[in-house]
LOBAVO-982508 format. One record per residue: residue in one letter; chain; y, z, x of N, C-alpha, C in turn. Coordinates in steps of 0.02 Angstrom, whole numbers, plus 32768, in hexadecimal, padded with zeros to 4 digits. Layout:
<atoms>
ATOM residuo cadena   ny   nz   nx  cay  caz  cax   cy   cz   cx
ATOM       a      A    Y    Z    X    Y    Z    X    Y    Z    X
...
</atoms>
This chain:
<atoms>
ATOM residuo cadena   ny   nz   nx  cay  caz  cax   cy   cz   cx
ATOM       x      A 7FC4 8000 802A 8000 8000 8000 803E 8000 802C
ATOM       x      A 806F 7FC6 801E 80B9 7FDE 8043 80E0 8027 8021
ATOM       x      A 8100 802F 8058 8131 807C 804A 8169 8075 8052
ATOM       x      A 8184 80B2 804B 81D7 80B8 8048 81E3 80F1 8047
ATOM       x      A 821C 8109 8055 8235 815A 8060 825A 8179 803C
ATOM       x      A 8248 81AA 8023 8241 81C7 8007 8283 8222 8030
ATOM       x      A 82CD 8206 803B 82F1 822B 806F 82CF 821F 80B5
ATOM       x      A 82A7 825C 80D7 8270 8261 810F 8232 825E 8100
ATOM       x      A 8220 8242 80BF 81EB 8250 8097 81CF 820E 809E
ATOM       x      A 8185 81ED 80AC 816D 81B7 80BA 8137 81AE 807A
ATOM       x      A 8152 8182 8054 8113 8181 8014 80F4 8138 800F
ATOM       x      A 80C5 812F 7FFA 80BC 80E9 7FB6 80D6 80EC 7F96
ATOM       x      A 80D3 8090 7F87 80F7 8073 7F50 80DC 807E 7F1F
ATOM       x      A 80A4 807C 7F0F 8072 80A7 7EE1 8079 80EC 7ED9
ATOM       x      A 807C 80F3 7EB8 8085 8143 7E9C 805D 815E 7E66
ATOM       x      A 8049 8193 7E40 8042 8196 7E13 8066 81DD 7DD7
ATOM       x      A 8076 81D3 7DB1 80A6 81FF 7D66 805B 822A 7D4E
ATOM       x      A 807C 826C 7D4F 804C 82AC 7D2C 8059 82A6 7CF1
ATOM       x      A 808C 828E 7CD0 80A3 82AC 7C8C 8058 8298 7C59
ATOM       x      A 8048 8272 7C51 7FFA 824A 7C1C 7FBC 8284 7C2D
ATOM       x      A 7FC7 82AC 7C5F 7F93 82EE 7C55 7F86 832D 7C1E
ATOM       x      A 7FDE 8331 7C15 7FE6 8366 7BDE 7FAA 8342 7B9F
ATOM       x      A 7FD5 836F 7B63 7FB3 835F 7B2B 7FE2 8322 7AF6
ATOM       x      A 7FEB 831B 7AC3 7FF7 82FA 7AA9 8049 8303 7AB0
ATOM       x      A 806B 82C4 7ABC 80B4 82B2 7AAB 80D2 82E7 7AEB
ATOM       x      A 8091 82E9 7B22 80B4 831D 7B55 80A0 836F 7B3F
ATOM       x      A 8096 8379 7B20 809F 83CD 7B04 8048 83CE 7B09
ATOM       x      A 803C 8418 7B26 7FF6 8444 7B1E 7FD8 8435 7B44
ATOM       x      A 7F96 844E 7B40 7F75 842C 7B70 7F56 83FA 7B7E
ATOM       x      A 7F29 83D5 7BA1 7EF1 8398 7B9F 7EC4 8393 7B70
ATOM       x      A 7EA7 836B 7B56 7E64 8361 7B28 7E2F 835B 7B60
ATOM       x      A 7E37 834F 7B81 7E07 8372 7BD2 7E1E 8388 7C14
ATOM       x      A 7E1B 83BC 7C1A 7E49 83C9 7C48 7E1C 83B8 7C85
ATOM       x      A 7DD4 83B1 7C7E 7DAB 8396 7CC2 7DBD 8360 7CDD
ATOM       x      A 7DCF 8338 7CA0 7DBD 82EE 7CB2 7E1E 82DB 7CD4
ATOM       x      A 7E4B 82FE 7CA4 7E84 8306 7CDC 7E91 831C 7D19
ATOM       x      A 7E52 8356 7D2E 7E58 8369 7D73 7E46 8333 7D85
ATOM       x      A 7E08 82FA 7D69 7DDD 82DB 7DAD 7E22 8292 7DB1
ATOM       x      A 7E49 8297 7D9A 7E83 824D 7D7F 7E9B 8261 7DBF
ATOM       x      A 7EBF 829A 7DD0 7EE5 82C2 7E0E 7ECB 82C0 7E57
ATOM       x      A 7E7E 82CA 7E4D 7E5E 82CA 7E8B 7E50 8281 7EAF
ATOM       x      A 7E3F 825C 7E68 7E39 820C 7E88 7E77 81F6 7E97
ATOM       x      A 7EC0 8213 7E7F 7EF7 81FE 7E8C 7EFC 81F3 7ED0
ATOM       x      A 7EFD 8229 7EF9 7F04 8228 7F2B 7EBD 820A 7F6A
ATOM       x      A 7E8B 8229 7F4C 7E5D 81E8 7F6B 7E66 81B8 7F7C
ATOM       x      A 7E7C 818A 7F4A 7E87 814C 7F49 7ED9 812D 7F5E
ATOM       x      A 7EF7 816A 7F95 7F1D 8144 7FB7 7F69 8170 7FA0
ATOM       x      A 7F71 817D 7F6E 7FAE 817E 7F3A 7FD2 81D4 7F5A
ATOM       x      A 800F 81CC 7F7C 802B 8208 7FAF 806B 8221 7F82
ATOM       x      A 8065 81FB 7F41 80AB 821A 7F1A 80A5 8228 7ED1
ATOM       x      A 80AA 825E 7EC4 8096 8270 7E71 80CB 829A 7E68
ATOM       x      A 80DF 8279 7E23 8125 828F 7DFD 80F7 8299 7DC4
ATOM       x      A 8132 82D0 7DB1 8124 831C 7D89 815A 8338 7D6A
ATOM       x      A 814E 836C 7D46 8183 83A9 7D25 8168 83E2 7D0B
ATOM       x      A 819C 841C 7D14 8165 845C 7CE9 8179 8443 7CAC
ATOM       x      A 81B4 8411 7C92 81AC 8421 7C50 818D 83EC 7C27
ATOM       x      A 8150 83CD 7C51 8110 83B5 7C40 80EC 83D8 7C1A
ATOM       x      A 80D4 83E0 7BD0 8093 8405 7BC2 80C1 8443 7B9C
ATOM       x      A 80E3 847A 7BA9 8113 847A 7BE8 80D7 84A9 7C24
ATOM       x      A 80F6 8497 7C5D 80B9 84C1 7C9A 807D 8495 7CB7
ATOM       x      A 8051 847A 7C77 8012 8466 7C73 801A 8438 7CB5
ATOM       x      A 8036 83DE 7CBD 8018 83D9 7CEB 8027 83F1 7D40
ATOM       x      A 8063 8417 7D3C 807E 8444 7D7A 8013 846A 7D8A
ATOM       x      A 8009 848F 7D44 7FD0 84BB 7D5B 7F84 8497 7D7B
ATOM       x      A 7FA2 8468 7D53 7F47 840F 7D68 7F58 841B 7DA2
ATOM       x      A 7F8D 83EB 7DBF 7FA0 83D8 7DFA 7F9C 8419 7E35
ATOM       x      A 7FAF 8454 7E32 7F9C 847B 7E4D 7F44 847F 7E66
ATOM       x      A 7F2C 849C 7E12 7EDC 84AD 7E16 7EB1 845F 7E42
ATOM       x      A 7ECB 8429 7E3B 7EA9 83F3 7E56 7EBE 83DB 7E93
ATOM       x      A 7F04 83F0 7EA5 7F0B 83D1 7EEE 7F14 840B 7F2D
ATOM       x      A 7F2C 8447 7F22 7F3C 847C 7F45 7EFE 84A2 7F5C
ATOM       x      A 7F0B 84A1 7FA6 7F38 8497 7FD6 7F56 8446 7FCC
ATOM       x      A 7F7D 8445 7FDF 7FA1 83FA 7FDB 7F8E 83D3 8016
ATOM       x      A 7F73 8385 8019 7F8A 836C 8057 7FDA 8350 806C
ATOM       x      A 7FC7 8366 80BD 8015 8351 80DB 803A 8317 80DA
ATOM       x      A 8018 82F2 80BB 803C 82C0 80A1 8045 829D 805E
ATOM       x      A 803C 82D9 8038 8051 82DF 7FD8 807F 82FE 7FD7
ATOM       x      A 80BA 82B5 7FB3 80F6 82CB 7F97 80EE 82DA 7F47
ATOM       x      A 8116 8326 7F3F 8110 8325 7EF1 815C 8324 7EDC
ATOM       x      A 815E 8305 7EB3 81A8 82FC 7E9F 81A4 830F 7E57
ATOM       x      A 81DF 833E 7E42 81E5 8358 7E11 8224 8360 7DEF
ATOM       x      A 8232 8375 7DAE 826D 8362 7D83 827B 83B6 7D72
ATOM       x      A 82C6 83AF 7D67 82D7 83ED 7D33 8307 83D6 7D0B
ATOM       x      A 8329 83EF 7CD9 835D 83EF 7CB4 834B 83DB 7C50
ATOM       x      A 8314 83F5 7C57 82F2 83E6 7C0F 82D0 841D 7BF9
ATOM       x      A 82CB 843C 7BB4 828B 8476 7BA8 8267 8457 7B6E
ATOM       x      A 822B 8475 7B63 8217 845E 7B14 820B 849E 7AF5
ATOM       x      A 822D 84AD 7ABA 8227 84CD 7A8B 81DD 84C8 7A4A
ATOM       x      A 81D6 84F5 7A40 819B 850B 7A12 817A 84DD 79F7
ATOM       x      A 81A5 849D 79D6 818A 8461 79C6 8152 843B 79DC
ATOM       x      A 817E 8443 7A41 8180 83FF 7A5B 81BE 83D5 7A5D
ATOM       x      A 81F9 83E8 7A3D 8226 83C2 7A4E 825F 83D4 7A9E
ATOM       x      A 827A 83AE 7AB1 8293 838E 7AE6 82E1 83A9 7AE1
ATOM       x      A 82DB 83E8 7B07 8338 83FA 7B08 834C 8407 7B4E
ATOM       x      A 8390 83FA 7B4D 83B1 8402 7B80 839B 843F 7B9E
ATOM       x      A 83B4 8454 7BE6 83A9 8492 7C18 83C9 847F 7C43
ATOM       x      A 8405 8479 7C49 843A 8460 7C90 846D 8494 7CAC
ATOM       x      A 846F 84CD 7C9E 8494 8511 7CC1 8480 8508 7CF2
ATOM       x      A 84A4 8539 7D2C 8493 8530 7D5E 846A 8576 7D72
ATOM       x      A 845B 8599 7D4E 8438 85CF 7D31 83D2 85A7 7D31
ATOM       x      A 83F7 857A 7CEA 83B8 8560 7CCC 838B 8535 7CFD
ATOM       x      A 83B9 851F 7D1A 83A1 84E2 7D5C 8380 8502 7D8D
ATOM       x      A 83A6 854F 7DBB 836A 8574 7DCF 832F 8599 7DCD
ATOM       x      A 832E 85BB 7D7A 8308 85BE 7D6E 82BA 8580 7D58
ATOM       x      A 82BF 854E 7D5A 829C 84FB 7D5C 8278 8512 7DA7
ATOM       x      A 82A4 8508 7DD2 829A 8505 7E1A 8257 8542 7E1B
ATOM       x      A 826D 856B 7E18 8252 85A2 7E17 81FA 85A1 7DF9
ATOM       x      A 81F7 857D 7DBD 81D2 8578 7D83 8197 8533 7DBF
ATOM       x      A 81B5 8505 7DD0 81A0 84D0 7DD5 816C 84E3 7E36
ATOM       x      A 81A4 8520 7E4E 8168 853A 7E8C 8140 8549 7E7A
ATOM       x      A 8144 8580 7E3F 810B 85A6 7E38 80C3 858E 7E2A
ATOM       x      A 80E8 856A 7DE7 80A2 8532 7DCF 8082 8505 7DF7
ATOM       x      A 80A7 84F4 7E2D 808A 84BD 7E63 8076 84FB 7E92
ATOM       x      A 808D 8528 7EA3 8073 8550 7ED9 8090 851A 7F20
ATOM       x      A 80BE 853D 7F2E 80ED 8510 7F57 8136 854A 7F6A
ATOM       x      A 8132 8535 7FA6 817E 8554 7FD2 81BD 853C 7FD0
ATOM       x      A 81B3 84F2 7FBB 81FF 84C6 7FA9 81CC 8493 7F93
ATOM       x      A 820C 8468 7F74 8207 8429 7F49 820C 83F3 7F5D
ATOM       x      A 81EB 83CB 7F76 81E7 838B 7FA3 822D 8365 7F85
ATOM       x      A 822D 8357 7F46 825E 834B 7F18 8264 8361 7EDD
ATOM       x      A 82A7 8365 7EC8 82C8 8364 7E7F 82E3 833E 7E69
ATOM       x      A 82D6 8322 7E28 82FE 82F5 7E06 832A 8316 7DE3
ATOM       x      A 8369 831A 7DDA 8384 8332 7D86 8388 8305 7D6A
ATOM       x      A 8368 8325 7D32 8362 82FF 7CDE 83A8 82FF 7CC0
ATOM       x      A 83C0 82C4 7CC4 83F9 82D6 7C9E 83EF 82D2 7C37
ATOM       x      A 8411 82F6 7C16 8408 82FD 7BDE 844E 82FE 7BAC
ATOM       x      A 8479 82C7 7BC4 84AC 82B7 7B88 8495 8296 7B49
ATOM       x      A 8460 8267 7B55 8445 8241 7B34 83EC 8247 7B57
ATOM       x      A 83CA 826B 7B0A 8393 825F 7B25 8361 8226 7B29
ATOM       x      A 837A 8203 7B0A 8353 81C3 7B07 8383 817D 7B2B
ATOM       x      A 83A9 8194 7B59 83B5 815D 7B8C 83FE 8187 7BCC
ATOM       x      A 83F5 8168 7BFC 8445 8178 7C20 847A 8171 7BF1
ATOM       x      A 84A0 81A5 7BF6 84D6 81B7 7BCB 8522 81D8 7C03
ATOM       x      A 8552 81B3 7C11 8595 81CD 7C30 8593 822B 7C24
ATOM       x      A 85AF 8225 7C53 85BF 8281 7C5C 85C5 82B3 7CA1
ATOM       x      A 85DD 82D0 7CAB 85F5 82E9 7CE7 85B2 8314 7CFD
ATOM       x      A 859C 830D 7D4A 856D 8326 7D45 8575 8357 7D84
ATOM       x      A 85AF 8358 7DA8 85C0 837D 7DD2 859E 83CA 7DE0
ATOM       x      A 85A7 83E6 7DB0 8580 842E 7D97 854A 8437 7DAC
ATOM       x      A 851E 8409 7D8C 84D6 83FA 7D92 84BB 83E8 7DD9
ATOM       x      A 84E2 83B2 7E04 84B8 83A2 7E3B 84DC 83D9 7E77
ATOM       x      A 850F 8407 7E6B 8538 842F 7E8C 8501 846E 7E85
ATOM       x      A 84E3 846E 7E5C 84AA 84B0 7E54 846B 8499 7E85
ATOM       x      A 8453 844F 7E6E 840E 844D 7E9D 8426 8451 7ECD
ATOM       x      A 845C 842D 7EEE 8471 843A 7F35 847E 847D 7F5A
ATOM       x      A 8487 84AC 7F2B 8480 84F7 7F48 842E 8515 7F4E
ATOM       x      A 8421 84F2 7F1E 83DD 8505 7F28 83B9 84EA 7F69
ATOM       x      A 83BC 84AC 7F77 83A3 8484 7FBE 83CC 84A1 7FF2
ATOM       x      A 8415 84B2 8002 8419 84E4 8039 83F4 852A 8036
ATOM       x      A 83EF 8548 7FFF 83BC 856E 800A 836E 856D 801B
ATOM       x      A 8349 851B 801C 830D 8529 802B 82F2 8525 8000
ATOM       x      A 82F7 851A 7FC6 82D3 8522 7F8A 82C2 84CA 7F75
ATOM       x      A 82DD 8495 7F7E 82F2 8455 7F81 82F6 842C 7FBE
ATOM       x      A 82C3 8401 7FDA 82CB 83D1 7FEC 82E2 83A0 7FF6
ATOM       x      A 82F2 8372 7FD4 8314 8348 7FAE 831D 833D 7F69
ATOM       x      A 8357 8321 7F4A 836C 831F 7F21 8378 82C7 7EF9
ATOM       x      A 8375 82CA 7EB5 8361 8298 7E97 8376 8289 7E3C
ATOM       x      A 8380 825E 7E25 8399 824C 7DEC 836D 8233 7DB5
ATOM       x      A 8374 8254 7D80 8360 822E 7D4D 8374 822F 7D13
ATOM       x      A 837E 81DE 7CD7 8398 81CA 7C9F 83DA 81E7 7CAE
ATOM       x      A 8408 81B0 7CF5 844A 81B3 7D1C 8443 8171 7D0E
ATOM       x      A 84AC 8175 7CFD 84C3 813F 7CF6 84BF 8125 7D43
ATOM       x      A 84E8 80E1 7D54 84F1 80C2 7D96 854A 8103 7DAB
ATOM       x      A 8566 8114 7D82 8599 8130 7D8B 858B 8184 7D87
ATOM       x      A 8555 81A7 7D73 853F 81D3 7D83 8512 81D5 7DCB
ATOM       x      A 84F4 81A3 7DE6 84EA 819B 7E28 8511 81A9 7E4C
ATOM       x      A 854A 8188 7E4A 8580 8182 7E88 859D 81C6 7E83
ATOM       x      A 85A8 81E0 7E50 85BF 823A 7E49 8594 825C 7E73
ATOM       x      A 855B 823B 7E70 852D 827B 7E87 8529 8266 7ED1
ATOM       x      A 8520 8235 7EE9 8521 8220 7F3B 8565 8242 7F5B
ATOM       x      A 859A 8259 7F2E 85C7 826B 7F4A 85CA 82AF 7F5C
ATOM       x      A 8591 82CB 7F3D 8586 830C 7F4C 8556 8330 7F5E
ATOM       x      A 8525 82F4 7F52 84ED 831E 7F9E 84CD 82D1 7FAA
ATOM       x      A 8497 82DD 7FBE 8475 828E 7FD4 8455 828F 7F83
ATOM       x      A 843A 8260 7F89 8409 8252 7F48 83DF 820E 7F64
ATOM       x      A 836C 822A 7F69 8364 81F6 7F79 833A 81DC 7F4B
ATOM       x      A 833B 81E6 7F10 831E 81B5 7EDB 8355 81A2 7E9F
ATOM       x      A 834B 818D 7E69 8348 816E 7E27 8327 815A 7E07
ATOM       x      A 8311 8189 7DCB 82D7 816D 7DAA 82E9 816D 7D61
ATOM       x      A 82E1 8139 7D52 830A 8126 7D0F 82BB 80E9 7CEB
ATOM       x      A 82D5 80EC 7C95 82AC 80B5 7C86 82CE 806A 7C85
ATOM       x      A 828D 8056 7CAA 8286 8001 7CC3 8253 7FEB 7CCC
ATOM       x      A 823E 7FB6 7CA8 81FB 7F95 7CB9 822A 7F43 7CAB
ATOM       x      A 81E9 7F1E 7C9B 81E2 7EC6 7C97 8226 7ECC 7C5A
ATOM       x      A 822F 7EE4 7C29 824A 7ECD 7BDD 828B 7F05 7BEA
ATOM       x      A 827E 7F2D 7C16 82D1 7F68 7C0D 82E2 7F58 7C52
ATOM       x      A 8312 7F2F 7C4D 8338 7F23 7C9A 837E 7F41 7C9C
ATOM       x      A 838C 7F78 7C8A 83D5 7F83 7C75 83F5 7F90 7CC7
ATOM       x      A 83B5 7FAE 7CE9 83DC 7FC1 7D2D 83CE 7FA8 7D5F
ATOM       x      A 83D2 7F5D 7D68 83D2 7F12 7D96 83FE 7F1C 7DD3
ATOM       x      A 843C 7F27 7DBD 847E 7F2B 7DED 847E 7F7F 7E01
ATOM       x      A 8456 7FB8 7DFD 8455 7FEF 7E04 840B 7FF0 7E36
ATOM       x      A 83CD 7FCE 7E34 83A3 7FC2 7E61 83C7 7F9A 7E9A
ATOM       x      A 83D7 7F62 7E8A 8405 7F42 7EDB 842A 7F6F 7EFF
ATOM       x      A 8459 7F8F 7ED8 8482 7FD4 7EFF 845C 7FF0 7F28
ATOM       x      A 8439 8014 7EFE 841C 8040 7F2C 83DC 8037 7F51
ATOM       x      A 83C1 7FF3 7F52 839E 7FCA 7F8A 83CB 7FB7 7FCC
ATOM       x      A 8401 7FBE 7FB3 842B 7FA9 7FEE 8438 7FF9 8026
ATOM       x      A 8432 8025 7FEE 842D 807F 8027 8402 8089 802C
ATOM       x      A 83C1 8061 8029 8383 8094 8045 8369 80D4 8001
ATOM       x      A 8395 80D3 7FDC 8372 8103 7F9A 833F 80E4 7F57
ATOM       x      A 8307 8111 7F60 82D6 80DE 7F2D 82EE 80E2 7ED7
ATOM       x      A 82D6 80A7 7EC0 82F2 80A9 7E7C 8294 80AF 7E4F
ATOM       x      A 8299 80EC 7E22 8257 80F4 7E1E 8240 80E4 7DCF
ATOM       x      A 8245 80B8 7DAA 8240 809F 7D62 8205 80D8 7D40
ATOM       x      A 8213 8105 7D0D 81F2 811C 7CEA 81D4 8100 7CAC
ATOM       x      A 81A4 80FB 7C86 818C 80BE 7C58 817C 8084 7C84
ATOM       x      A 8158 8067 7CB6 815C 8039 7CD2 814A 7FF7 7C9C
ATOM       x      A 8115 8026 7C71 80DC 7FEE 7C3F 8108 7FF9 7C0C
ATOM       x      A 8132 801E 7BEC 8155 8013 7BB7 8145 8053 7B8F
ATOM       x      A 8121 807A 7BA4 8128 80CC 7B92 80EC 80C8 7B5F
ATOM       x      A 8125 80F0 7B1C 80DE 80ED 7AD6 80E0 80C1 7AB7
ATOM       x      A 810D 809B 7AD8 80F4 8052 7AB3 80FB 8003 7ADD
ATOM       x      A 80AC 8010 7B04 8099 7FD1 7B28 80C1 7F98 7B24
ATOM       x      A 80E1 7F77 7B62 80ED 7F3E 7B65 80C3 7EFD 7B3F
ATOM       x      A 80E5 7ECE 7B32 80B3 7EBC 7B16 80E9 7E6D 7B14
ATOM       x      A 80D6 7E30 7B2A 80E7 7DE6 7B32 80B5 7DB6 7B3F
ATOM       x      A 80C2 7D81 7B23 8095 7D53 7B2A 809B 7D32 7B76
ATOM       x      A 80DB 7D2F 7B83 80EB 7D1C 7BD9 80B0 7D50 7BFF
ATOM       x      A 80C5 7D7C 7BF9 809D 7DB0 7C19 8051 7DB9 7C19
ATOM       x      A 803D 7DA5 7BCD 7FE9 7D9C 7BD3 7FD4 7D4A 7BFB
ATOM       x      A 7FFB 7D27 7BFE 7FE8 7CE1 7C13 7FEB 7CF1 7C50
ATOM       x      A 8022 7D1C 7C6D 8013 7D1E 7CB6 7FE8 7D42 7CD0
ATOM       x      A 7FC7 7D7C 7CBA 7F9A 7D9A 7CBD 7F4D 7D6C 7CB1
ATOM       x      A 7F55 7D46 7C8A 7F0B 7D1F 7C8B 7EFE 7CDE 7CCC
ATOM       x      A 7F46 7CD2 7CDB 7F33 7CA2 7D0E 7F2E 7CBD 7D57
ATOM       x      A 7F35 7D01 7D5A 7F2F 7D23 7D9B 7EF2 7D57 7D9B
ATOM       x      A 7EBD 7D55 7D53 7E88 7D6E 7D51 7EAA 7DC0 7D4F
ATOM       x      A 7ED7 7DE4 7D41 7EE3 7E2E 7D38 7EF0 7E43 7CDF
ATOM       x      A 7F03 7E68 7CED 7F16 7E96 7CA5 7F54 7E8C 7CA4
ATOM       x      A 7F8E 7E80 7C70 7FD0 7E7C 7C57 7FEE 7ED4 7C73
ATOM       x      A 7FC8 7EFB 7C90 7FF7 7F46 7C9D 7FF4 7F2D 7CF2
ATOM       x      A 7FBB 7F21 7D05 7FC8 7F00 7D3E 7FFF 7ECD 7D53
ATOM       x      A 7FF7 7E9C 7D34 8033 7E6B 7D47 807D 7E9A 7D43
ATOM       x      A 8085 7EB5 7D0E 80C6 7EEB 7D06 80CA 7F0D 7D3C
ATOM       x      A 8096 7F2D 7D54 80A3 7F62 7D91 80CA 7F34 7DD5
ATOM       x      A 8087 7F11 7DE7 8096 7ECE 7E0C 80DA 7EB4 7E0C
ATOM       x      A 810C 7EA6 7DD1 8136 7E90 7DCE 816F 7EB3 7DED
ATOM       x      A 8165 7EF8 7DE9 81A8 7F23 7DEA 819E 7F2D 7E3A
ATOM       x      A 816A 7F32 7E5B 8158 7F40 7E97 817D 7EFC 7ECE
ATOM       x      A 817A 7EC9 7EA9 8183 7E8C 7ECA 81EA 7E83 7EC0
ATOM       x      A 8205 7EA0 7E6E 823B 7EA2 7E62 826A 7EBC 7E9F
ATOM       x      A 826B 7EE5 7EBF 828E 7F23 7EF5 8260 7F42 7F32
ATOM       x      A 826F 7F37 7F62 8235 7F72 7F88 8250 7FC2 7F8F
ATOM       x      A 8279 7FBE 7F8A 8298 8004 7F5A 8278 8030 7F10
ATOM       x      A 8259 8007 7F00 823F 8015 7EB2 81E9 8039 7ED6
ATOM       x      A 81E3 8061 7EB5 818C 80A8 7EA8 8195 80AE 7E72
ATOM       x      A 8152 809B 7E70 8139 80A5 7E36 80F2 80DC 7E26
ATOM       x      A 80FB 80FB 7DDF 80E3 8120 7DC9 80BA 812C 7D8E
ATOM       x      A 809E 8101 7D8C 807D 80E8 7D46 8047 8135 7D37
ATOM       x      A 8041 814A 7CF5 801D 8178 7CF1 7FF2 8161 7CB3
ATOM       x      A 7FC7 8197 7CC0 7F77 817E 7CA0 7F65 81B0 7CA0
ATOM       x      A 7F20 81C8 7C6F 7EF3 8217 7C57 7EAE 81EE 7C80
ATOM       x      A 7EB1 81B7 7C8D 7E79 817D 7CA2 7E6E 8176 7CDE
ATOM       x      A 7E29 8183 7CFB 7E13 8180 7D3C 7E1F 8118 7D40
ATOM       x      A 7DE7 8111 7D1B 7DE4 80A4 7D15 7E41 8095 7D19
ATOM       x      A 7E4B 80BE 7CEC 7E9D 80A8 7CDD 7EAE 8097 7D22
ATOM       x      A 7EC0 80E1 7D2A 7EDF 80E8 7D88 7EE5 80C9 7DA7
ATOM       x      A 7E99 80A6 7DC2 7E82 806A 7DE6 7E8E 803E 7DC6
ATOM       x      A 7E94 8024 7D9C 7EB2 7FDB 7D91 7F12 7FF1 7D9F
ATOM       x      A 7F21 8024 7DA3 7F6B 801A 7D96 7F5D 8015 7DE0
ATOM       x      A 7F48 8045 7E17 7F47 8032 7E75 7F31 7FF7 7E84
ATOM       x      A 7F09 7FCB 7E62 7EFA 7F84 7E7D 7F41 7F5D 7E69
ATOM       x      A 7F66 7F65 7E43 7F96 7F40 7E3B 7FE4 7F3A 7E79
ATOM       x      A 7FCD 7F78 7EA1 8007 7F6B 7EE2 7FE9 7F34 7F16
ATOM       x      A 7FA1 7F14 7F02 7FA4 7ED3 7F35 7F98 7E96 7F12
ATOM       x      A 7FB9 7EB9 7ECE 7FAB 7E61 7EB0 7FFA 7E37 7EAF
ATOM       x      A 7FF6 7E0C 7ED5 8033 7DDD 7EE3 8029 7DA4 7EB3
ATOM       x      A 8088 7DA0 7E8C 808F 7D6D 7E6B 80A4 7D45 7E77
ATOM       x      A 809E 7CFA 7E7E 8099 7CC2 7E95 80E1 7CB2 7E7D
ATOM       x      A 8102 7C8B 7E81 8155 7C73 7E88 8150 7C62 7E32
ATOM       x      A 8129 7C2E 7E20 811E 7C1B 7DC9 810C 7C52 7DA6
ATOM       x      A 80DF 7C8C 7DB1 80CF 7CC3 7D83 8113 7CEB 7D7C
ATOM       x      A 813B 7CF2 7DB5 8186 7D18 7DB8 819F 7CF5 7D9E
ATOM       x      A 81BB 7CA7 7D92 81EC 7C92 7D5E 81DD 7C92 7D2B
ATOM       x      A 819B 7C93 7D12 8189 7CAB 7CC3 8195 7CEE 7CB9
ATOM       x      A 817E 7D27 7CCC 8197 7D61 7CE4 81E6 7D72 7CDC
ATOM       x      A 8217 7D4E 7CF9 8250 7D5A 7D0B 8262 7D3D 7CC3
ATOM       x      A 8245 7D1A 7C9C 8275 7CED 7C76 825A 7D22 7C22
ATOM       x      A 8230 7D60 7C2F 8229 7D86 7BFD 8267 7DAD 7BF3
ATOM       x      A 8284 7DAD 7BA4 82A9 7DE3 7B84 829F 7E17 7B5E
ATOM       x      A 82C5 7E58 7B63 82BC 7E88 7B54 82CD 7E8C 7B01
</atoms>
């Protein structure tokens, strides 16, 4: 697999997303929690040095997998993790952005991993929970940054940030990801991947396949049949080939899954499969 860095951090472009371990819609636990440990263990077997996460997965649940199945950690597993979200009794999805609330996350997200610092943090931003939304975020990345001179933080990282909430935040500490949703059909942040391909910071698309609700084009199945793969393949494939800035994180409860999503970092698309590809709308 090619890599990229991750600050001082050396990962694959391949990656793989904990969140599909919890239980349903994210909340509770697994409907097997075996067969999620064995998803974790082949993760990394099979090559994969970067797994993104949150405690307020499940909430806790897959912080506790990922622990029980990989710890001790190897020295060269990055876990990258989020704060700035809680879920309430429901299951629903609320803000947590104090700078109170944010350490306590930090705090929450060692424990459950069993961990001395945080390889990374993303903040979740939460003006809008269902997309980047304008808003001052000064507060927010002024807290993780106290937290990473203290040791508690590694590096630091963004998520569901505008292109103008980026630049706020580079101004006040480093920041070496972005992970926002983007796949084949949501291209909103085209001119925000070039940017920050141009500094060396990875841009990390969450939903790569289109979330809970599968991508799905006829461009896309045609190109998939003439290159003998699966239509999530060609998608993965695509975004990998889009930026070398771009990791990806495709997640799965699926051992078969998995592996077909890791065979897809050496499937190369031919110049005609990319202009059919390129010429799909969202």
């Amino acid at each position: 697999m090619s890599t990229f860095q991750l600050g001082d951090l050396t990962v694959n472009r391949m990656g793989y997303g904990a969140m599909q371990l919890a239980g349903p819609h994210v909340f509770g636990p697994p409907k097997d929690r075996e067969a999620a440990l064995a998803v974790l263990r082949d993760t990394v077997a099979n090559g994969i040095n970067h797994i993104d996460t949150s405690d307020f997965y499940g909430p806790h649940v897959t912080n506790q997998l990922i622990r029980e199945a990989l710890h001790p950690y190897a020295d060269d597993l990055t876990i990258v993790t989020k704060v700035g979200a809680f879920r309430d009794a429901e299951g629903g999805w609320l803000p947590a952005q104090s700078p109170q609330q944010l350490e306590a996350a930090v705090h929450d997200n060692l424990r459950n991993l069993g961990l001395d610092v945080l390889d990374v943090v993303n903040m979740r931003l939460m003006f809008d929970v269902m997309g980047p939304a304008e808003g001052d975020i000064e507060a927010h990345i002024s807290a993780l940054a106290g937290l990473q001179q203290r040791g508690l933080i590694r590096h630091i990282g963004l998520s569901n940030a505008t292109a103008a909430q980026v630049r706020q935040a580079r101004s006040i500490a480093p920041i070496v990801c972005v992970q926002n949703q983007y796949n084949l059909v949501h291209r909103h942040d085209d001119a925000l991947i070039d940017e920050l391909a141009q500094d060396g910071i990875a841009y990390v698309p969450f939903f790569p396949l289109g979330g809970f609700s599968p991508l799905q084009s006829s461009q896309l199945a045609e190109v998939a049949t003439e290159l003998d793969a699966t239509p999530m393949q060609v998608a993965l494939a695509w975004l990998l080939q889009r930026a070398p800035n771009i990791l990806l994180i495709p997640g799965t409860s699926s051992v078969a899954h998995l592996r077909q999503n890791i065979a897809a970092a050496t499937l190369v698309l031919p110049p005609e499969a990319l202009r059919k590809l390129d010429s799909i709308k969202g």
